[in-house]
N, C-alpha and C positions, 0 to 999 in steps of 0.2 A: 505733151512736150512739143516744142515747135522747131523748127531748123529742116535739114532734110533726111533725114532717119524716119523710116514709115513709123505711122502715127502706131502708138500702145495698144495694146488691145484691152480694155477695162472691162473687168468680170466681175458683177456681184456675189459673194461670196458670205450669203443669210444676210441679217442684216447687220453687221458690225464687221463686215468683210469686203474687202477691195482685193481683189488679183489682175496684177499689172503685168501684163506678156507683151514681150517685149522681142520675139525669133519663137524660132521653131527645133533650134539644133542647140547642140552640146558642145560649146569651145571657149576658152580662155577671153576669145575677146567679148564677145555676147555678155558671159560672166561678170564679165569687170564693169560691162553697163548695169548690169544689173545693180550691182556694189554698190558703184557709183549713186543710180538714181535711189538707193536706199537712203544713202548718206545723205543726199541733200533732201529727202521727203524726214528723216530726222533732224534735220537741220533746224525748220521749220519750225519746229517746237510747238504742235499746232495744237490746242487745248481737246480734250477728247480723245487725242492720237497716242495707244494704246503701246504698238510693236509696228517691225516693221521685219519680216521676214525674208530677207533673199533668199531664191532656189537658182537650180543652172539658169535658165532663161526665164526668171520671172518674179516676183515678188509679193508678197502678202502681207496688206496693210491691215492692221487691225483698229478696231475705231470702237467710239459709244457714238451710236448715232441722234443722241440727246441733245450732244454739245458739239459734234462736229457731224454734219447732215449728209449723207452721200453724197447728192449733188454738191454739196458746196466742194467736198473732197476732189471730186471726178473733173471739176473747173481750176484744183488748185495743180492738182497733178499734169491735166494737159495745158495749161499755163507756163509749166518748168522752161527753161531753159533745155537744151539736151545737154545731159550728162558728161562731165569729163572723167572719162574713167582716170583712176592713181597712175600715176608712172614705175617704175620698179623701183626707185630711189623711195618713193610711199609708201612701201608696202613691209609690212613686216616676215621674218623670216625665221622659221623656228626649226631649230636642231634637236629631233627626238631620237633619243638610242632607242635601239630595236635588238631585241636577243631574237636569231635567226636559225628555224631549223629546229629539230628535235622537240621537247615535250613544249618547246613556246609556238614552234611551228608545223604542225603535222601534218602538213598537205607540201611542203616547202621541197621535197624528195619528188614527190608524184607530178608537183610542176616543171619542177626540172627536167623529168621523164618526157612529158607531153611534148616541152619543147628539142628536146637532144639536146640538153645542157648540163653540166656540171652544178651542182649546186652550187658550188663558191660563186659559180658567174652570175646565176641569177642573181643571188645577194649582190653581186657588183655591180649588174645593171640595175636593181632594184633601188640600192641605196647612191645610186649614181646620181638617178635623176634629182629635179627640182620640181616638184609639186604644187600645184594652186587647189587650194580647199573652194571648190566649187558651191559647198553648202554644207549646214550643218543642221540634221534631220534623222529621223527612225527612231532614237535613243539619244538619249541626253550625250551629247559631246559628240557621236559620230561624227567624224570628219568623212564625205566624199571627194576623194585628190582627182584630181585631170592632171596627165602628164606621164602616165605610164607606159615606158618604153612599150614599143610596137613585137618585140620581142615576146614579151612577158602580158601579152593578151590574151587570155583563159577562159573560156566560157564558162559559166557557172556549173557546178554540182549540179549533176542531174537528181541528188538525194540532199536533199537541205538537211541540214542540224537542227533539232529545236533547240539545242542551248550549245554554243561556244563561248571560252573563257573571256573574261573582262578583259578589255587593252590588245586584243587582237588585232595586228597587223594582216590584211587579206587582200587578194586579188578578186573581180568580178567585172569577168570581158576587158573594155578597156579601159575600169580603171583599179583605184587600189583604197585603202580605207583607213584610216586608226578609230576604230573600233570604239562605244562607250565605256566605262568602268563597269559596267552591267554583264551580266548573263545575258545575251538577247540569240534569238536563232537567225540561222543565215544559211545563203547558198553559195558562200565566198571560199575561197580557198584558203588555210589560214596557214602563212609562213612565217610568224614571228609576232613578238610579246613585246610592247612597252612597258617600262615602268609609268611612263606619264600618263595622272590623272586624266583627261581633256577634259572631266566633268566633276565638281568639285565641288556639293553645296557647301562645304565648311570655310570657301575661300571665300569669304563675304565680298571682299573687292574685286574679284575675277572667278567666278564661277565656272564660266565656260570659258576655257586658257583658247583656242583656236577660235577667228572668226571668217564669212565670207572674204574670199581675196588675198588671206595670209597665201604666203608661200612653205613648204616645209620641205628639209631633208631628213633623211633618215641616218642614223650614226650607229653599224653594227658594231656592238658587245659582248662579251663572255659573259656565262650563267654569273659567274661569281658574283660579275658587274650588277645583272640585271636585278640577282637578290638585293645586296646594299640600297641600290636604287631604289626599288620597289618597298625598304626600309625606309628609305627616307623620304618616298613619297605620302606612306601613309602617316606620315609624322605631320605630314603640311608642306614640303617641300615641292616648289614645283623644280623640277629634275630634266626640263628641257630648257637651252640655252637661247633667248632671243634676242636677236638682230633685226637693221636696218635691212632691205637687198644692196647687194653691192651696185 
């Protein structure tokens, strides 16, 4: 890329792999370049070009290097333009209810402890904020959010789980997660259950409902709620509400 943003760092990654590092740290704005030069390296439509993976600071192109050569890749890439990350008005915003506490959230009590909180507060600082899905990795649909109040920053489990429920909402340092529909293990703190799928092979059009860069809130629920919901999601419903940002 050219302009004045230090040059990319290009890492071969075997031979059908390109890793684009682009910073060294974990923040919103890094992220959104990241996004950003995703978008325009799909843009491209470049015959051979496979995926193109955004991480917090970096990205992974995937290729056949038959039809599209490394070198040629490595000349197209530092050719770019630099990136215009989206504006907030670009980006999308998704409203996911979250059942808080008790058998959805079983660490949701112990966080509260840690920090001399009420539970109701955590939940109000937790569903307060507004989240940027930094990446989407580990399990199919994991979302990692950035944006977790300063408050509610929890070091992990010194005893990981090998398995916690699908749709888990959790905490891990400073940040927070929604979880695959899977079983997977973790060393998160888990305070809360979504009904929403985020991973869905049976939605042929939208498989993976969250992408790098969305924004999301969370919308605390009653059990009642979260049953129905989790009815209607395994019907096909997606049961989160998307928006524009304001």
């Amino acid at each position: 890329m050219t302009g004045d943003a230090p040059a990319p760092r290009l890492l071969d990654a075997g031979d059908g792999g390109l890793v684009i590092e682009l910073g060294e740290t974990i923040d919103d704005r890094l992220n959104a370049t990241v996004v950003a030069l995703a978008a325009a390296i799909e843009a491209l439509a470049l015959p051979g070009l496979h995926e193109v993976v955004p991480t917090y600071r970096s990205l992974l192109v995937l290729f056949d290097p038959l039809v599209l050569p490394a070198a040629r890749l490595r000349a197209i890439v530092a050719a770019l333009p630099p990136p215009r990350p989206a504006s907030d008005a670009e980006r999308r915003l998704w409203r996911v209810p979250v059942c808080y506490g008790g058998a959805c959230g079983i660490d949701l009590d112990d966080v509260a402890a840690r920090h001399g909180l009420a539970t109701d507060e955590v939940v109000r600082l937790h569903a307060g904020a507004t989240y940027r899905v930094h990446m989407i990795g580990f399990a199919p649909g994991f979302a990692y959010l950035g944006g977790l109040p300063t408050a509610l920053h929890t070091s992990r489990r010194t005893d990981p789980r090998p398995k916690t429920p699908a749709r888990s909402v959790s905490i891990g340092g400073r940040q927070t997660a929604v979880s695959s529909p899977l079983e997977v293990p973790s060393g998160w703190h888990l305070i809360g259950r979504t009904p929403v799928r985020s991973y869905d092979p049976h939605r042929t059009s939208q498989p993976f409902l969250f992408s790098a860069g969305d924004a999301i809130r969370f919308e605390p629920i009653d059990g009642a709620t979260y049953e129905r919901l989790c009815r209607a999601a395994e019907a096909g419903e997606i049961v989160a509400e998307r928006e524009m940002m304001p």
